[in-house]
KEVO-132566 format. One line per field, with one value per residue (C-alpha): residue number from 1; residue in one letter; x, y, z. Coordinates in steps of 0.5 Angstrom, whole numbers, plus 500, padded with zeros to 3 digits. Layout:
// residues N
k	[NUM,...]
r	[A,...]
u	[X,...]
v	[Y,...]
w	[Z,...]
***
This chain:
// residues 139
k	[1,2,3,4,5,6,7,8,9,10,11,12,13,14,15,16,17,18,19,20,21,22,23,24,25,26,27,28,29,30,31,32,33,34,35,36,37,38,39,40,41,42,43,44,45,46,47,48,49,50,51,52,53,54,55,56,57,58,59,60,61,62,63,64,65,66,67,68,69,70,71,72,73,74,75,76,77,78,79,80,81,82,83,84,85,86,87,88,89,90,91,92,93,94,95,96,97,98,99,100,101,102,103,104,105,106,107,108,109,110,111,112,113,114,115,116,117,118,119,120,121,122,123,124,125,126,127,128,129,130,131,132,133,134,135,136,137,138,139]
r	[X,X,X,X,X,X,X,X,X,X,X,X,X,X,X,X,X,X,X,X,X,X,X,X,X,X,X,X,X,X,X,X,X,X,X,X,X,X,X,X,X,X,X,X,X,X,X,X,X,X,X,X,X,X,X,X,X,X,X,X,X,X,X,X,X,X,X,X,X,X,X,X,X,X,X,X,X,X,X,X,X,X,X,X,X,X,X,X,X,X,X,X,X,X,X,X,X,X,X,X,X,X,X,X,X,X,X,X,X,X,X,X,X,X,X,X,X,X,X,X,X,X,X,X,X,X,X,X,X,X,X,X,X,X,X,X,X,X,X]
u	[252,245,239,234,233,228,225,220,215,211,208,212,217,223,220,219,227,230,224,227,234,232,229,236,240,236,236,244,243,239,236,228,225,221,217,214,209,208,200,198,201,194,191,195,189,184,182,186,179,175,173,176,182,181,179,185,190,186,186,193,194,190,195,201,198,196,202,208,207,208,215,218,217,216,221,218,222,218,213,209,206,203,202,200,207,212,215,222,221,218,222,228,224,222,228,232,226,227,235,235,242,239,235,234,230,229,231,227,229,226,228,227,233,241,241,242,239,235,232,228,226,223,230,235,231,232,240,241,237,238,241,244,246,242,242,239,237,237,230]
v	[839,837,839,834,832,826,825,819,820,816,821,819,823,819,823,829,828,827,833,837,836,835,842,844,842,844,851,850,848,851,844,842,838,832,829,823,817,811,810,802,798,795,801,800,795,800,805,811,814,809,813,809,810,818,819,816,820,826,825,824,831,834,831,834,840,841,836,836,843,849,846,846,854,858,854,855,848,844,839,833,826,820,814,807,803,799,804,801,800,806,810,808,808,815,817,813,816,823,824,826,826,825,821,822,817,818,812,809,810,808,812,807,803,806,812,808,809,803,802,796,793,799,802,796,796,803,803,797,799,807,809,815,817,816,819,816,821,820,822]
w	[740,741,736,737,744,746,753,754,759,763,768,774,778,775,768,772,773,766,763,767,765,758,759,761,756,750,752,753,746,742,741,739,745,743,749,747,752,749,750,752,746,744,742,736,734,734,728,729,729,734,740,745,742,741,747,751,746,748,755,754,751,757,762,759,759,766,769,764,760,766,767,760,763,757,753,745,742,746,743,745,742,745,740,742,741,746,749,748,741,739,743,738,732,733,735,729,724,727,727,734,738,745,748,756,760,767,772,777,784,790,796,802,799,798,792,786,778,776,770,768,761,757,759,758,750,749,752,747,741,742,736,738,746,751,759,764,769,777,781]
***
C-alpha cells in the first residue's frame, strides 16, 4: 500500500514516537523512508555556501546521526535531509515533489494533563495541504 513514507522530525520525544512508527510501517511495507527536518526557514536567505549555513546543516546531519539513526535499527531504506524551509510548507512541497504516500507527524503531548494528541500550526498546515495521507502519531 505504501512506497514512499515521509516522517517530519523536530528532535523531540513526539518525533521520536511517529520515526518510530514510520519505521514499522515501511518494514511492513517494503516502503522507502524519507525523514526530513525543516532548518530555521531564514537560512534560506543565505548561500548554500555560506559557513553559517553550512555549519548548521552539518551539525544537523551529525545529530541525526547519533540521536536519530540508531533507532531506524539497521533499517537500509532510510534517508535523511534537512534544508531551510517552513516546516509546514516544506513538508507538502517535498512530499508533493516526491510522490510519497504517507506523511507521519508526531503530536505534542504534555504528560501533566489527560492523554490527548495535540498538534499545532505546523501540523494543522500539513493536514490541510497534505497532498497524500497524514498520521499523527501520539507520544
Amino acid at each position: 500500500m505504501f512506497k514512499r513514507i515521509l516522517v517530519a522530525l523536530k528532535f523531540i520525544p513526539a518525533s521520536q514516537t511517529a520515526l518510530e512508527k514510520g519505521v514499522e510501517i515501511a518494514r511492513e511495507h517494503g516502503a522507502e523512508l524519507h525523514i526530513f527536518h525543516a532548518l530555521d526557514f531564514r537560512l534560506q536567505e543565505l548561500d548554500a555556501r555560506d559557513p553559517r549555513r553550512v555549519e548548521i546543516s552539518r551539525a544537523t546531519e551529525q545529530r541525526f546521526e547519533t540521536e536519530v539513526k540508531p533507532l531506524l535499527n539497521g533499517s537500509n531504506n532510510a534517508t535523511f535531509g534537512c534544508q531551510p524551509a517552513d516546516p509546514a510548507m516544506g513538508i507538502c512541497k517535498l512530499a508533493r515533489h516526491n510522490n510519497y504516500d504517507l506523511i507521519i507527524l508526531g503530536s505534542h503531548q504534555q504528560p501533566e494533563k489527560k492523554p490527548m494528541g495535540r498538534i499545532n500550526y505546523v501540523g494543522n498546515t500539513i493536514l490541510e495541504k497534505a497532498p497524500c495521507p497524514v498520521m499523527l502519531v501520539p507520544s
